[in-house]
TIMI-2910 file (N, C-alpha, C, CB; in pm, 1 decimal, decimal comma, always signed):
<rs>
+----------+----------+----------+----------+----------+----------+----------+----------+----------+----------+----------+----------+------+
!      n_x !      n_y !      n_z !     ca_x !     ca_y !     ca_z !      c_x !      c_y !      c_z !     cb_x !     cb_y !     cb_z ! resn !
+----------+----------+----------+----------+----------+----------+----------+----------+----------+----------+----------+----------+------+
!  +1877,6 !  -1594,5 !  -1321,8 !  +1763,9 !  -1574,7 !  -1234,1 !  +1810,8 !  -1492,1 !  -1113,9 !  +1702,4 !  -1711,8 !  -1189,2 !  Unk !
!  +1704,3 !  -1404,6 !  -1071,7 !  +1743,4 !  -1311,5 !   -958,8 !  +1627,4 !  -1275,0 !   -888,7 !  +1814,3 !  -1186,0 !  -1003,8 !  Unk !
!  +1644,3 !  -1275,7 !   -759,3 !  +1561,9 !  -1257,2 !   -608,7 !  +1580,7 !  -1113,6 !   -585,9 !  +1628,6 !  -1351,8 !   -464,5 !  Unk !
!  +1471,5 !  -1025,2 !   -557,7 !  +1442,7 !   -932,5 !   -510,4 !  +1420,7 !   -945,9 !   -370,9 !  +1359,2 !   -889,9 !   -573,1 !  Unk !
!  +1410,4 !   -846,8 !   -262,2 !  +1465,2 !   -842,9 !   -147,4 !  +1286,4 !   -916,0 !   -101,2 !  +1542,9 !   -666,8 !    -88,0 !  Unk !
!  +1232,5 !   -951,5 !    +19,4 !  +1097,8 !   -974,6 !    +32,0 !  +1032,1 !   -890,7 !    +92,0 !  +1071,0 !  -1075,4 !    +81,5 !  Unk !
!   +913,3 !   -822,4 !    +78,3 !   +823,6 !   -776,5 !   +190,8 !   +750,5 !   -784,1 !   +264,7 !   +787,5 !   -736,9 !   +191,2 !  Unk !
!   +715,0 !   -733,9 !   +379,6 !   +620,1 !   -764,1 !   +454,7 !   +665,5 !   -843,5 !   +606,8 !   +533,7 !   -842,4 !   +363,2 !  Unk !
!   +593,7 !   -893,5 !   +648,4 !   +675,1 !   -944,9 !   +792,4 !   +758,2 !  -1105,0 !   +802,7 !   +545,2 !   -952,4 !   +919,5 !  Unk !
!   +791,1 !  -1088,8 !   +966,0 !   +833,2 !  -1244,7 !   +962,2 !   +787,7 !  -1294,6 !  +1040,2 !   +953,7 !  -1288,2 !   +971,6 !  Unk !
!   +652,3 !  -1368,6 !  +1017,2 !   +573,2 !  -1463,4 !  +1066,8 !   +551,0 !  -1571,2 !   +962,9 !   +451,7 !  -1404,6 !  +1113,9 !  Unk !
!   +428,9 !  -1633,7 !   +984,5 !   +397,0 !  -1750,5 !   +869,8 !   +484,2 !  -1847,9 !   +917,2 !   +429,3 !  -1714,8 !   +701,5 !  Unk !
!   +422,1 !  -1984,1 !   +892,4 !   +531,5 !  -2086,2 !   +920,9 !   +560,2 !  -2180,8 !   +796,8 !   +488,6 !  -2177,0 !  +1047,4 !  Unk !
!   +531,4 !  -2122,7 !   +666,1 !   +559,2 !  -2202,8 !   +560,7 !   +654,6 !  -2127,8 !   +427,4 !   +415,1 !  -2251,9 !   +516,2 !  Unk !
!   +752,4 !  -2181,9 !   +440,6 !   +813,4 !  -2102,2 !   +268,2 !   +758,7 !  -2143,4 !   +171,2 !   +964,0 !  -2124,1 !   +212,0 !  Unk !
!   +764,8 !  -2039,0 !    +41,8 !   +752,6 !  -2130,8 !    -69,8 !   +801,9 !  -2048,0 !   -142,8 !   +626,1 !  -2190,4 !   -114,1 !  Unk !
!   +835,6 !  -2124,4 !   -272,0 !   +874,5 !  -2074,4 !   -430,7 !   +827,3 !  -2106,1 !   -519,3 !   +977,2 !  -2092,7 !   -479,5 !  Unk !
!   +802,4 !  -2040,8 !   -627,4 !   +773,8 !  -2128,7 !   -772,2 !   +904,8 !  -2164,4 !   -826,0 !   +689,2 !  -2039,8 !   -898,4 !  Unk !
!   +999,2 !  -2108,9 !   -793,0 !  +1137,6 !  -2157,9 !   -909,5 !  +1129,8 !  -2290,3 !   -988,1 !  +1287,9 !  -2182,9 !   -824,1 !  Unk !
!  +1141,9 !  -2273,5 !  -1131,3 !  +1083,7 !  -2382,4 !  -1190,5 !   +999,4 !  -2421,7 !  -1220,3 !  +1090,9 !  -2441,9 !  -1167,7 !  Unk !
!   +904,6 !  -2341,3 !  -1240,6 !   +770,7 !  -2348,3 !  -1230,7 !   +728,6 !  -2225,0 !  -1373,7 !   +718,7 !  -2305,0 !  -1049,9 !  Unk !
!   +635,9 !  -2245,6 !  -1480,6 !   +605,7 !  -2145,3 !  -1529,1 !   +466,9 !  -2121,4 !  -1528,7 !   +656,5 !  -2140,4 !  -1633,7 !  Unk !
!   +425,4 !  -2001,9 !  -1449,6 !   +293,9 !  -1967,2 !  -1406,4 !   +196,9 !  -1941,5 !  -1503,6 !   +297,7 !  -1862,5 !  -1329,1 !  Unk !
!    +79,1 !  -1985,1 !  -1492,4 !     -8,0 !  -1945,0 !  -1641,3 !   -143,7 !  -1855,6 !  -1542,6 !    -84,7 !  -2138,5 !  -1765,5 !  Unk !
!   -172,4 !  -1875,6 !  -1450,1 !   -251,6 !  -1800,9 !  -1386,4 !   -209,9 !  -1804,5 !  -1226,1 !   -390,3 !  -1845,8 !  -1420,3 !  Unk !
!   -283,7 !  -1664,4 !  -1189,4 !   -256,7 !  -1617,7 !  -1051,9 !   -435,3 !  -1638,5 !   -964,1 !   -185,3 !  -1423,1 !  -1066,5 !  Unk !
!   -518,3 !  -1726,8 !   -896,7 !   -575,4 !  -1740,3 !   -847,6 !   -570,7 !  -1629,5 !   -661,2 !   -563,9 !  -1871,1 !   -884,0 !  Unk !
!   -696,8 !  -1473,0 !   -651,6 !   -649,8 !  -1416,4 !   -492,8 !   -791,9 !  -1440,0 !   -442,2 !   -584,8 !  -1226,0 !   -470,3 !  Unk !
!   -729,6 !  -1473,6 !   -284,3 !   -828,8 !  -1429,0 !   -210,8 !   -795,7 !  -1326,3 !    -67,9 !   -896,2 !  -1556,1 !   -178,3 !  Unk !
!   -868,8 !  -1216,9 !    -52,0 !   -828,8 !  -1107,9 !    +19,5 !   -961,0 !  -1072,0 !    +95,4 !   -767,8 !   -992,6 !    -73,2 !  Unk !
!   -936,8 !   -960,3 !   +162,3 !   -991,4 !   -933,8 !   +305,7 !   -936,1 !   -765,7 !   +295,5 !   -910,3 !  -1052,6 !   +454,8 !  Unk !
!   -899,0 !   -743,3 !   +416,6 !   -812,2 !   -605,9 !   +428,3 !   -695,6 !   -680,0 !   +404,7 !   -812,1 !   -507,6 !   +578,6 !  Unk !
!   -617,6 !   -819,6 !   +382,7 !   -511,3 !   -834,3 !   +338,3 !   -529,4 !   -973,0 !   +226,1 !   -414,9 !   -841,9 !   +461,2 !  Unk !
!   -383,7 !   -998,5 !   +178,1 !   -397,9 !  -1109,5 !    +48,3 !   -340,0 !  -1211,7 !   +169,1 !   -281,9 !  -1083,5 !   -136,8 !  Unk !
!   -496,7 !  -1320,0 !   +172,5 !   -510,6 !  -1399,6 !   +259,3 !   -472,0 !  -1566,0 !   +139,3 !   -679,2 !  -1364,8 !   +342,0 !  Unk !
!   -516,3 !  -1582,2 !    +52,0 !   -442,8 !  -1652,3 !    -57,4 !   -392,5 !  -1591,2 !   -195,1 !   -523,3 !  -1752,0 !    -91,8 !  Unk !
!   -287,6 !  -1727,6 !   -252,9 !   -272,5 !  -1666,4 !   -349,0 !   -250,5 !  -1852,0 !   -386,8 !   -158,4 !  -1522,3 !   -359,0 !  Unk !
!   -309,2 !  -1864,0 !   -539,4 !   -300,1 !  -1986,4 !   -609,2 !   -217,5 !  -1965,1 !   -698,2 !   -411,6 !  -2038,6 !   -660,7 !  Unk !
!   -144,8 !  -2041,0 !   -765,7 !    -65,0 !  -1995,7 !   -855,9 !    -70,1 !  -2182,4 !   -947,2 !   +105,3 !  -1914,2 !   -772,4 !  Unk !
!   -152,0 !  -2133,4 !  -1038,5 !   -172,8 !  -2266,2 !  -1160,7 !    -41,4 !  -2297,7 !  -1262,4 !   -311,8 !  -2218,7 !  -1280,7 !  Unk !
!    +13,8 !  -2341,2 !  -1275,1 !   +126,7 !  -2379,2 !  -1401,2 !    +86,9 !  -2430,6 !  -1472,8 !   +234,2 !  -2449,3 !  -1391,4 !  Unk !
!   +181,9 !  -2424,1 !  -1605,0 !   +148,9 !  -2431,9 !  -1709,3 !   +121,9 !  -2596,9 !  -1728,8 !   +244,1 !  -2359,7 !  -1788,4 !  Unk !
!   +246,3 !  -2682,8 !  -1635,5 !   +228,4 !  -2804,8 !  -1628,2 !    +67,4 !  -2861,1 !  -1603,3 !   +320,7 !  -2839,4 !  -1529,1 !  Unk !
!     +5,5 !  -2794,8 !  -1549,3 !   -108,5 !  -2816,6 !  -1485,1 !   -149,4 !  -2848,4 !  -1357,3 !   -146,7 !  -2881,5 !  -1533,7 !  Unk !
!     -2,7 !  -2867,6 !  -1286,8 !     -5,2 !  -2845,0 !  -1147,0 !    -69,2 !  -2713,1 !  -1069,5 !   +125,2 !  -2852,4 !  -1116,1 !  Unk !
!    -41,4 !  -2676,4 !   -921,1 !   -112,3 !  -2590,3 !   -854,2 !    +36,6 !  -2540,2 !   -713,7 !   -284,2 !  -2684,5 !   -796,8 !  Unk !
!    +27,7 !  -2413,3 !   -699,4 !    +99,3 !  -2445,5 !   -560,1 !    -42,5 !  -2284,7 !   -491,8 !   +360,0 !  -2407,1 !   -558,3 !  Unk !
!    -86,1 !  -2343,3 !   -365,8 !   -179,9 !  -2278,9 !   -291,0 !   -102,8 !  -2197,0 !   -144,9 !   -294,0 !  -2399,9 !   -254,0 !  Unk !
!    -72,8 !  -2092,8 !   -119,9 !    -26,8 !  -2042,5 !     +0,0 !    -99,0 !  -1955,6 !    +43,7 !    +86,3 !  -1998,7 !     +0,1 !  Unk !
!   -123,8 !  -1942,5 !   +166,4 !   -236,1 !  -1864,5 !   +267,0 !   -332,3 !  -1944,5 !   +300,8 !   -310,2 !  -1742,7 !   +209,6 !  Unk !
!   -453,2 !  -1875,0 !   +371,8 !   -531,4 !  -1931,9 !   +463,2 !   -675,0 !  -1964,1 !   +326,1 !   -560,8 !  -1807,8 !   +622,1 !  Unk !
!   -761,5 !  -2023,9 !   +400,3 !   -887,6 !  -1955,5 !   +342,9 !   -962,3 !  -1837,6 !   +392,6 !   -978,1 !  -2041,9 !   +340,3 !  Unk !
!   -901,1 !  -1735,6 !   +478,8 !   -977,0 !  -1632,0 !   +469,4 !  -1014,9 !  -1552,5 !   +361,5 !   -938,7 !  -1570,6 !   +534,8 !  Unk !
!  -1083,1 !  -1422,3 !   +381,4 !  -1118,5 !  -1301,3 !   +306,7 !  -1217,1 !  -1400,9 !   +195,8 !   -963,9 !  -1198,7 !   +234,2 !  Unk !
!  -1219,3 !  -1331,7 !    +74,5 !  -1330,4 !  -1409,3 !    -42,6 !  -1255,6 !  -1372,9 !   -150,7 !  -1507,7 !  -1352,2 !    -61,0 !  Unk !
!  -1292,5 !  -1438,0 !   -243,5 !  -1233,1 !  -1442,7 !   -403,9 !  -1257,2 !  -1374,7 !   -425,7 !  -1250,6 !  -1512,3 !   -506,2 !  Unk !
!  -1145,6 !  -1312,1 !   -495,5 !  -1143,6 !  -1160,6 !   -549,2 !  -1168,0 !  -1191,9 !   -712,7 !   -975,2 !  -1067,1 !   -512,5 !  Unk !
!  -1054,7 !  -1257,4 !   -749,4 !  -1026,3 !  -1284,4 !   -930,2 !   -909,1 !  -1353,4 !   -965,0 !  -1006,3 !  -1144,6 !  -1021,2 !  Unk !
!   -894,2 !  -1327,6 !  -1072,0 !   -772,3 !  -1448,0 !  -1120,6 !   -729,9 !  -1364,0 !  -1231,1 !   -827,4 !  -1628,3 !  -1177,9 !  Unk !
!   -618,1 !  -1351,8 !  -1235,1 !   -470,5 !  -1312,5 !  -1308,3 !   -465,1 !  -1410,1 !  -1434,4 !   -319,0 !  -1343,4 !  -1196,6 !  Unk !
!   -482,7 !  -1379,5 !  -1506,3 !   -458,5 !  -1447,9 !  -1621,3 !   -334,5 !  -1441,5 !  -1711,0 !   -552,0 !  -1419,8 !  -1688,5 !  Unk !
!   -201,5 !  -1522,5 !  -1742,8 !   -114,6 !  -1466,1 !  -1752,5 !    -51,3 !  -1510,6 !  -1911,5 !    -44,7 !  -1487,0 !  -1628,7 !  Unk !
!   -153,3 !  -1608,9 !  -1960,1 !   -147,1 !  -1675,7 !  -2107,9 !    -95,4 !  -1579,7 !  -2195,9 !   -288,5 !  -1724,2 !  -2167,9 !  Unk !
!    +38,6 !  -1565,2 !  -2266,3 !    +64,2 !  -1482,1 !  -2302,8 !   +141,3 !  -1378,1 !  -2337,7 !    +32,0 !  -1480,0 !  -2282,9 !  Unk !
!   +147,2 !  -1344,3 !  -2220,2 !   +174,7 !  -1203,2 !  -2180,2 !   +290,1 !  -1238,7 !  -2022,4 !    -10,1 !  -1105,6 !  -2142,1 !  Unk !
!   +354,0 !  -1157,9 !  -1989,2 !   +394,6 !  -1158,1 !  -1909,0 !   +410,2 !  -1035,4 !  -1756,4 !   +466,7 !  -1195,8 !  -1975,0 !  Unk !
!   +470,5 !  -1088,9 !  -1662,0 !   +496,1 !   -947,6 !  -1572,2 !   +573,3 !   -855,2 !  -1572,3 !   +517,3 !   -957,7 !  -1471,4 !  Unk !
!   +565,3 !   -777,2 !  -1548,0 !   +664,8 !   -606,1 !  -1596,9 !   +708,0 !   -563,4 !  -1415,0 !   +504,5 !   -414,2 !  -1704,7 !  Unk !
!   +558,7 !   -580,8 !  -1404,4 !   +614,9 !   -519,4 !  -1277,0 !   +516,6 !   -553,9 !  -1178,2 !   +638,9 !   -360,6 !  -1281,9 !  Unk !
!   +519,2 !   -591,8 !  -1014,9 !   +465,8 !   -581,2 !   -903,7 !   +457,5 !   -447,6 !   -830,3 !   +522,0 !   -665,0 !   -839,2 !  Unk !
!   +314,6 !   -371,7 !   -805,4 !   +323,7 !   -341,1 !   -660,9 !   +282,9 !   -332,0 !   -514,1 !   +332,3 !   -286,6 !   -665,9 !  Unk !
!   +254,2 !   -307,5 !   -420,3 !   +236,2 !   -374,1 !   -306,4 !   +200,1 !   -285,8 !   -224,7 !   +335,8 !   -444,3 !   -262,7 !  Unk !
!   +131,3 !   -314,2 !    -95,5 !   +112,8 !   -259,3 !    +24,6 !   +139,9 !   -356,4 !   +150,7 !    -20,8 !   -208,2 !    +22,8 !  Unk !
!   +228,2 !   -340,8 !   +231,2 !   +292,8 !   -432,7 !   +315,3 !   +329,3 !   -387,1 !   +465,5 !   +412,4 !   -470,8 !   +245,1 !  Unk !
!   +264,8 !   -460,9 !   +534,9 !   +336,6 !   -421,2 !   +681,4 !   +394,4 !   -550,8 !   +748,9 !   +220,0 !   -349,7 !   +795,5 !  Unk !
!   +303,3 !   -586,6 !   +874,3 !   +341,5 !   -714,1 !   +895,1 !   +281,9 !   -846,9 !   +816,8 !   +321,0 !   -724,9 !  +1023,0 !  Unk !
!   +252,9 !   -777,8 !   +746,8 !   +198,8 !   -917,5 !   +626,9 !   +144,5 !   -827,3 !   +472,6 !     +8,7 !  -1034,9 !   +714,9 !  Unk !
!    +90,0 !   -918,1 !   +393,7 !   +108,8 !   -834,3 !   +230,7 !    -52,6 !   -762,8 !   +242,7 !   +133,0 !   -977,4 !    +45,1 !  Unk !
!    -44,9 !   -640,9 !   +288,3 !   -163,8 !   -553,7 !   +209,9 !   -267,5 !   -583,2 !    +69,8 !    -90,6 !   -438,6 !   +168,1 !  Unk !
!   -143,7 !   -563,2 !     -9,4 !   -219,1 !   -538,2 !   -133,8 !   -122,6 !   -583,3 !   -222,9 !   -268,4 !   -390,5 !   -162,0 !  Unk !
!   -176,0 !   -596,0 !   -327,0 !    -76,9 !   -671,9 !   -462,7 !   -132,5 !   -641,0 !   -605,5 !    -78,1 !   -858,1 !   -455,7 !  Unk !
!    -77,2 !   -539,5 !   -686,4 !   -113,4 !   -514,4 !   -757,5 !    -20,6 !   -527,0 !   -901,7 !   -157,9 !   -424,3 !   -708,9 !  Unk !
!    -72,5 !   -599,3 !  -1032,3 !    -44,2 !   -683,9 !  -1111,3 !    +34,7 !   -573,0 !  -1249,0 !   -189,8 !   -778,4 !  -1139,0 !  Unk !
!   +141,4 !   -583,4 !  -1292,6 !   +112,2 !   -483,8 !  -1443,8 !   +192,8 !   -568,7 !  -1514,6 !   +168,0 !   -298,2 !  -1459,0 !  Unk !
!   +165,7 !   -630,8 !  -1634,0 !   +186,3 !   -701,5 !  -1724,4 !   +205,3 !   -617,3 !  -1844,6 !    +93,9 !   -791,6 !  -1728,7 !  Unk !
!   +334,5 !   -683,3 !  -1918,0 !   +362,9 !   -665,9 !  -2047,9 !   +266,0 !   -584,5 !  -2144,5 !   +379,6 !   -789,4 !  -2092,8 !  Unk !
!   +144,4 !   -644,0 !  -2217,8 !    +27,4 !   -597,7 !  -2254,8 !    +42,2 !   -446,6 !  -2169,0 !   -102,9 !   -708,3 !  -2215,2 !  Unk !
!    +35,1 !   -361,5 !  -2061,5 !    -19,8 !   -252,4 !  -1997,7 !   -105,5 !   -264,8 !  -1917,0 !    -60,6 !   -177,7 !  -2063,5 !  Unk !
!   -203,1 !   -402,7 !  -1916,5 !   -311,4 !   -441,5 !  -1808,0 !   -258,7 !   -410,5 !  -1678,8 !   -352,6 !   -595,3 !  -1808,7 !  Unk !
!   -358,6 !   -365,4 !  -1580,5 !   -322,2 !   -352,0 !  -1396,8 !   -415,4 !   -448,2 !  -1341,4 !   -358,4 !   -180,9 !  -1309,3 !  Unk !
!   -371,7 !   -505,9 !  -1279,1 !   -465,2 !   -592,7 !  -1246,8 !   -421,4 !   -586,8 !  -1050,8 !   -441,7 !   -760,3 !  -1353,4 !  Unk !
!   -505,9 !   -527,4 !   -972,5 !   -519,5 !   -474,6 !   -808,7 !   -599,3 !   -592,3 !   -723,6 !   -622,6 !   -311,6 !   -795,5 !  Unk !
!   -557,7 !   -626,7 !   -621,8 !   -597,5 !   -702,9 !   -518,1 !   -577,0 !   -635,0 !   -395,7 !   -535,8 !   -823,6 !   -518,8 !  Unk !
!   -684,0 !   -655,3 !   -272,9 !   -622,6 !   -634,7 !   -150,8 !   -679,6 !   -479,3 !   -111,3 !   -451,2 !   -652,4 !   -165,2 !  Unk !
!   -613,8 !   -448,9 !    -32,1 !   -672,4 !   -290,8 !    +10,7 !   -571,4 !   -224,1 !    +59,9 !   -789,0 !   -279,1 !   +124,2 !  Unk !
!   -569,5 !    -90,0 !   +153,8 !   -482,9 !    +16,7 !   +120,4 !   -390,3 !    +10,2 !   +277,0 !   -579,9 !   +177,9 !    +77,6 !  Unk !
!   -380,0 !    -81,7 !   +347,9 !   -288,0 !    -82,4 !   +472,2 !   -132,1 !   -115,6 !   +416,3 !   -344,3 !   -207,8 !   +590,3 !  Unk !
!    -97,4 !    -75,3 !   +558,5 !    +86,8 !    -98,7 !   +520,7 !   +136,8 !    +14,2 !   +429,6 !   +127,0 !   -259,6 !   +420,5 !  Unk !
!   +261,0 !    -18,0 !   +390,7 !   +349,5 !   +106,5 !   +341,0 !   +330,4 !    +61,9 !   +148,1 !   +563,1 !    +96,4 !   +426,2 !  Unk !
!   +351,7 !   +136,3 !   +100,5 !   +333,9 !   +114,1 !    -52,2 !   +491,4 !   +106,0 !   -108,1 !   +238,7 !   +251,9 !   -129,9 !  Unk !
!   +527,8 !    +15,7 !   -227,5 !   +638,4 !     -3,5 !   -310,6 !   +598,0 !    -92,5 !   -396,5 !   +756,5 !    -41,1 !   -249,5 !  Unk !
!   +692,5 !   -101,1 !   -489,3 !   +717,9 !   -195,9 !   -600,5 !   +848,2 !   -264,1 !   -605,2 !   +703,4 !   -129,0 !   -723,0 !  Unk !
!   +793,2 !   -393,2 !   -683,1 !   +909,4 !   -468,8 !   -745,3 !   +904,7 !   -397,6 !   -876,9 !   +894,2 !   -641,1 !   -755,7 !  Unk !
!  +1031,0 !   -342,4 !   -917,4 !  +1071,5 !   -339,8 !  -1095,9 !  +1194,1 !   -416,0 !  -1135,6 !  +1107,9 !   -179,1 !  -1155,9 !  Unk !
!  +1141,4 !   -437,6 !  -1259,6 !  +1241,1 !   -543,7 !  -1290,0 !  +1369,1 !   -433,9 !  -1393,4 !  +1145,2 !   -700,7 !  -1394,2 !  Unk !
!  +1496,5 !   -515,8 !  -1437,8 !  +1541,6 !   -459,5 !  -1500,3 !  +1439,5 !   -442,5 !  -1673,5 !  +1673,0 !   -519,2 !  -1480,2 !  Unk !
!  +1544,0 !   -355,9 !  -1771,6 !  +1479,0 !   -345,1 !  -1886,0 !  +1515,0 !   -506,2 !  -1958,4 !  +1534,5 !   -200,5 !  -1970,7 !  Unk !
!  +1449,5 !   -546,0 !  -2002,3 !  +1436,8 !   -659,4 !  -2127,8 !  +1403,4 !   -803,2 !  -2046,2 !  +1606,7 !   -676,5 !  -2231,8 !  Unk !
!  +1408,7 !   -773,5 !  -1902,0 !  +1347,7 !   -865,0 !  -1812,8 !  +1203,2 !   -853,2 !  -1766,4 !  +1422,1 !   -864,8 !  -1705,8 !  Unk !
!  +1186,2 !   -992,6 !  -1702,4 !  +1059,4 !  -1037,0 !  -1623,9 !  +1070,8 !  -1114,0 !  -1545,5 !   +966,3 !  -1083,8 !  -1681,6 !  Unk !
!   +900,0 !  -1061,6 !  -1477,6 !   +928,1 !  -1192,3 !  -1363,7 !   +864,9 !  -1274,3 !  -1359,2 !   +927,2 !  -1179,6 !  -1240,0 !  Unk !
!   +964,9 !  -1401,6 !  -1324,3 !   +915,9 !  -1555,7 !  -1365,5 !   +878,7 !  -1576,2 !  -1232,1 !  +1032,9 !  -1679,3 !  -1433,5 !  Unk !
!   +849,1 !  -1568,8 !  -1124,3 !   +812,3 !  -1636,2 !  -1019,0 !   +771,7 !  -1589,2 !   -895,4 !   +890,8 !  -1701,4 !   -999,9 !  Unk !
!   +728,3 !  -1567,0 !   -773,3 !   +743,2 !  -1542,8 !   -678,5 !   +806,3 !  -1640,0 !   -576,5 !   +649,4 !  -1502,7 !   -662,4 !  Unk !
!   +839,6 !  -1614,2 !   -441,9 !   +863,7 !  -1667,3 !   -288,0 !   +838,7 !  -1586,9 !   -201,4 !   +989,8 !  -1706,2 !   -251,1 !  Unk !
!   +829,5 !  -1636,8 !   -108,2 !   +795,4 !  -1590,5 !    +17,2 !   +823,4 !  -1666,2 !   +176,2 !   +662,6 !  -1575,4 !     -5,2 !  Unk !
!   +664,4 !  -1636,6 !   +247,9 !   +625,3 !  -1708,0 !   +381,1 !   +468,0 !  -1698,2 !   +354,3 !   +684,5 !  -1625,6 !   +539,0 !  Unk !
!   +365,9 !  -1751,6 !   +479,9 !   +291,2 !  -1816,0 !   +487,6 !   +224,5 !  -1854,5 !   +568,4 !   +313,5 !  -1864,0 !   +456,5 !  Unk !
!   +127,9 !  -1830,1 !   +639,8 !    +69,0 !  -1898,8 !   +745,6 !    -92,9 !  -1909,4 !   +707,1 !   +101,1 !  -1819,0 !   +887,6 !  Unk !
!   -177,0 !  -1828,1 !   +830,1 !   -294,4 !  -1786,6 !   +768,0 !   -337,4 !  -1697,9 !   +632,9 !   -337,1 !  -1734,0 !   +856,0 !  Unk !
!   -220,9 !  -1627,2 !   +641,6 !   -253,8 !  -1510,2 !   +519,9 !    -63,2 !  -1496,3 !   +489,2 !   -364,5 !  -1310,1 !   +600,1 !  Unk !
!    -42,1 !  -1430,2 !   +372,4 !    +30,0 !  -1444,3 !   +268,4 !   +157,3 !  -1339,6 !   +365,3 !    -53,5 !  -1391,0 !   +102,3 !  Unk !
!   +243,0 !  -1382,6 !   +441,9 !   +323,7 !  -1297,1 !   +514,7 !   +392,5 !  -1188,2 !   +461,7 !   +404,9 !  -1361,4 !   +567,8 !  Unk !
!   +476,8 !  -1246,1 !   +347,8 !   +596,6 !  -1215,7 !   +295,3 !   +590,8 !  -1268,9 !   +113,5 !   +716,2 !  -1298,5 !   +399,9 !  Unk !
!   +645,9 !  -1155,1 !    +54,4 !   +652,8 !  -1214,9 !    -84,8 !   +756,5 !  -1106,7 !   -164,6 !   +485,1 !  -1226,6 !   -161,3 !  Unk !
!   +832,2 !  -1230,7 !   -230,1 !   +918,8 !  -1155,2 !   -307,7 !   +926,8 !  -1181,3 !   -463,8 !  +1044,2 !  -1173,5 !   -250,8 !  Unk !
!  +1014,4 !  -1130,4 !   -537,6 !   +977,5 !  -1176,4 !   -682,6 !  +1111,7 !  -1243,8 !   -731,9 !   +927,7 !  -1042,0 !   -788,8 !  Unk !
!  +1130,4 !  -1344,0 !   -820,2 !  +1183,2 !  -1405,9 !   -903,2 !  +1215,1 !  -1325,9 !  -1054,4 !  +1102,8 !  -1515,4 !   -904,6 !  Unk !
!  +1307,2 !  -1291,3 !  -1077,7 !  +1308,2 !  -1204,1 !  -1207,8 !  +1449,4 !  -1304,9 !  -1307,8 !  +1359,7 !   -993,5 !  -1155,3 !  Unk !
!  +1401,6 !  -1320,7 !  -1481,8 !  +1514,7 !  -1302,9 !  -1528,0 !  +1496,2 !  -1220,8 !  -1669,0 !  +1581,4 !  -1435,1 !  -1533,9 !  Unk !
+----------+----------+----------+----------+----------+----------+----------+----------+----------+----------+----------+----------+------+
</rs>
């Protein structure tokens, strides 16, 4: 297992991880930024980070299939978050502030997880890859 560097700022007063965790859906809610993000497991548990601002956007469905790759718009907190899975699906949240990049993973890998920070809206997020 391997941590990619995180983006976005350092505020928020909550960490979190999935490590250990295998995600079956991605639950957003956004604004001009990704103000939540739900993340359902397969166990049937839940882990919820961010505020309730902005409004439901959609849900990531991940039964299946897996992640290839993240990319992002980030300044002092996460812009935008945009999804590309195994299958070729894109799946976009969020809107166009902050600087643009991606997480890529190596070849024959994926990513199993995210971490980050947290407060009102989604500070910081990085990816979990193996």
């Amino acid at each position: 297992m391997s941590l990619s560097q995180k983006v976005g700022g350092s505020g928020g007063s909550t960490d979190f991880s999935t490590v250990g965790k295998v995600i079956d859906k991605i639950e957003v809610r956004a604004g001009h930024r990704i103000d939540k993000l739900v993340f359902y497991f397969t166990d049937g548990t839940l882990l919820a980070v961010g505020g309730n601002g902005g409004s439901y956007k959609g849900t990531l469905v991940l039964t299946g299939n897996s992640l290839k790759q993240v990319r992002y718009r980030a300044g002092t907190r996460i812009d935008q978050l945009t999804f590309v899975q195994d299958n070729g699906q894109t799946t976009c949240f969020g809107e166009n502030g902050g600087n643009a990049g991606e997480f890529v993973v190596p070849t024959k890998a994926h990513i199993v997880g995210f971490y980050g920070r947290y407060g009102a809206e989604v500070d910081s997020i990085g990816i979990i890859y193996e």
